[in-house]
C-alpha positions in Angstrom: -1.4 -9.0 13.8 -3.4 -6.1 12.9 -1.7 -2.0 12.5 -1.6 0.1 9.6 1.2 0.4 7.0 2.6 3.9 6.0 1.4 4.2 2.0 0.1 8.6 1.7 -2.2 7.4 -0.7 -4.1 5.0 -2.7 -5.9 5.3 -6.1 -8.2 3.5 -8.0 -7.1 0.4 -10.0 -8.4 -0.3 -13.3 -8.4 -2.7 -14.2 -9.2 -4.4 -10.6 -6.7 -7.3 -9.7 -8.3 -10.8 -9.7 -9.8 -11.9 -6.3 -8.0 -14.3 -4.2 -9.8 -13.6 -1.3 -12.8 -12.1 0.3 -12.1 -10.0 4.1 -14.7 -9.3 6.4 -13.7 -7.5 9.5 -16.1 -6.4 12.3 -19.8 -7.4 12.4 -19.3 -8.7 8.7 -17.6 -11.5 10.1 -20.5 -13.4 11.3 -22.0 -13.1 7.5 -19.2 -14.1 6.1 -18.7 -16.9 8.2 -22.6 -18.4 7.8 -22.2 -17.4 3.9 -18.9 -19.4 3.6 -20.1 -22.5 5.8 -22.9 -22.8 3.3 -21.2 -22.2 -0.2 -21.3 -24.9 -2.4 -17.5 -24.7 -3.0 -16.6 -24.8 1.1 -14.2 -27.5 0.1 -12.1 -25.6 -2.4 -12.0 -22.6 0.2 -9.3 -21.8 2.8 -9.9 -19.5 6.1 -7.8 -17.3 8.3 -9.2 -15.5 11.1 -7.9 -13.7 14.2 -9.5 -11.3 16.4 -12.3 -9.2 15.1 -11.5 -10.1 11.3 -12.0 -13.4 8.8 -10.7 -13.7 5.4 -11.6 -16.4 3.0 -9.1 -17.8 0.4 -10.2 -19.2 -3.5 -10.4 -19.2 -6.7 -12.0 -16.3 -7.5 -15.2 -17.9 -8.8 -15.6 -20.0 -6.1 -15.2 -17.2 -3.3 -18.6 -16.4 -1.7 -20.2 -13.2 -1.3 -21.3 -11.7 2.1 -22.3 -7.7 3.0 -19.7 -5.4 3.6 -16.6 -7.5 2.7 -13.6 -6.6 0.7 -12.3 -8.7 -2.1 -8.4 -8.6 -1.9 -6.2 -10.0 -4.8 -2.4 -11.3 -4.8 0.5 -8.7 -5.9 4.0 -9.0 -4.9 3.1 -12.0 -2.1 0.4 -9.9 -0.3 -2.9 -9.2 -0.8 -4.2 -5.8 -1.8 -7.6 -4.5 -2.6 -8.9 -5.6 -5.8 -9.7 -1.9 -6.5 -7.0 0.2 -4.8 -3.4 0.0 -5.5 -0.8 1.9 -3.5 1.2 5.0 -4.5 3.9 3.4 -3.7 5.5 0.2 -6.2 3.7 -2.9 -4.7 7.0 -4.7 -4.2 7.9 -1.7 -1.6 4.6 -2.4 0.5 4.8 -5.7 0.4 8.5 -6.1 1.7 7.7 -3.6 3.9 4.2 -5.3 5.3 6.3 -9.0 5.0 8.7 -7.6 7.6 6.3 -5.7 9.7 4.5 -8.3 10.1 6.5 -11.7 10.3 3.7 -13.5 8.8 3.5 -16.1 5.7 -0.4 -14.4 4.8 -0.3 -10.6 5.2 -3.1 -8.2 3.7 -2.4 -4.4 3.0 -5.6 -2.5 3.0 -5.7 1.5 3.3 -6.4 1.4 7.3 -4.8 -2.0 8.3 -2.4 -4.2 8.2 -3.4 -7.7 8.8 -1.3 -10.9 9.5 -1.3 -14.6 9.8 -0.5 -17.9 9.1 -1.7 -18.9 5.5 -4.5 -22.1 6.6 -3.7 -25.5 4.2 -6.6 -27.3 4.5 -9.9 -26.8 3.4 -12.9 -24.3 6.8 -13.4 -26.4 9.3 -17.0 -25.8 9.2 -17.8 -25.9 12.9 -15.3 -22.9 13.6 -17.3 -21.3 10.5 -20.2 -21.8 12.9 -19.1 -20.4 16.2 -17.6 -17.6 14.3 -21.2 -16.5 13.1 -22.4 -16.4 16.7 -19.5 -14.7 18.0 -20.6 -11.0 18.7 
């Protein structure tokens, strides 16, 4: 599921919430995708991707690094950006973004709303692989 969730504004966060997951939406995705498949710590990772989006789950020292991703970090059962927090309490967004959404893995960013099941196995690296030649 992908919309956008009502918060009027967000503000920096300092300091930044620890990573728990790297997002790459758009053309990003086929980076992330190669840049995952090849990481040395593919088998500690998790991946959930849906249409036009891909978001990576770890440890935050073991998440890889890929242009023009966002790093998101767990708050109140969602993820939110690592460097952005809501004007609103993140317990508000994230029963709001729960129920929007219907999802066990939802991510509140400031222009979407992104759902899906949260994966429990380690990337299957051949859907890594078509993924980077997706267009």
């Amino acid at each position: 599921m992908t919309g956008a969730l009502t918060v009027s504004a967000w503000q920096r966060r300092e300091p930044p919430l620890p990573a728990g997951a790297v997002l790459a939406t758009g053309q990003a995705v086929a980076g992330l995708a190669a840049r995952t498949r090849l990481h040395p710590a593919v088998s500690r990772l998790r991946a959930c991707a849906a249409s036009g989006w891909l978001l990576v789950l770890g440890a935050q020292a073991d998440l890889p690094w890929a242009p023009q991703v966002r790093y998101v970090g767990w708050e109140a059962d969602v993820l939110l950006p690592t460097a952005l927090r809501p004007d609103l309490p993140a317990e508000l967004v994230a029963r709001e973004a729960l129920h929007r959404c219907r999802e066990e893995l939802v991510v509140v960013l400031p222009d979407a709303l992104l759902g899906g099941p949260l994966p429990r196995r380690p990337v299957d690296p051949d859907r890594l692989r078509a993924l980077e030649t997706a267009r």
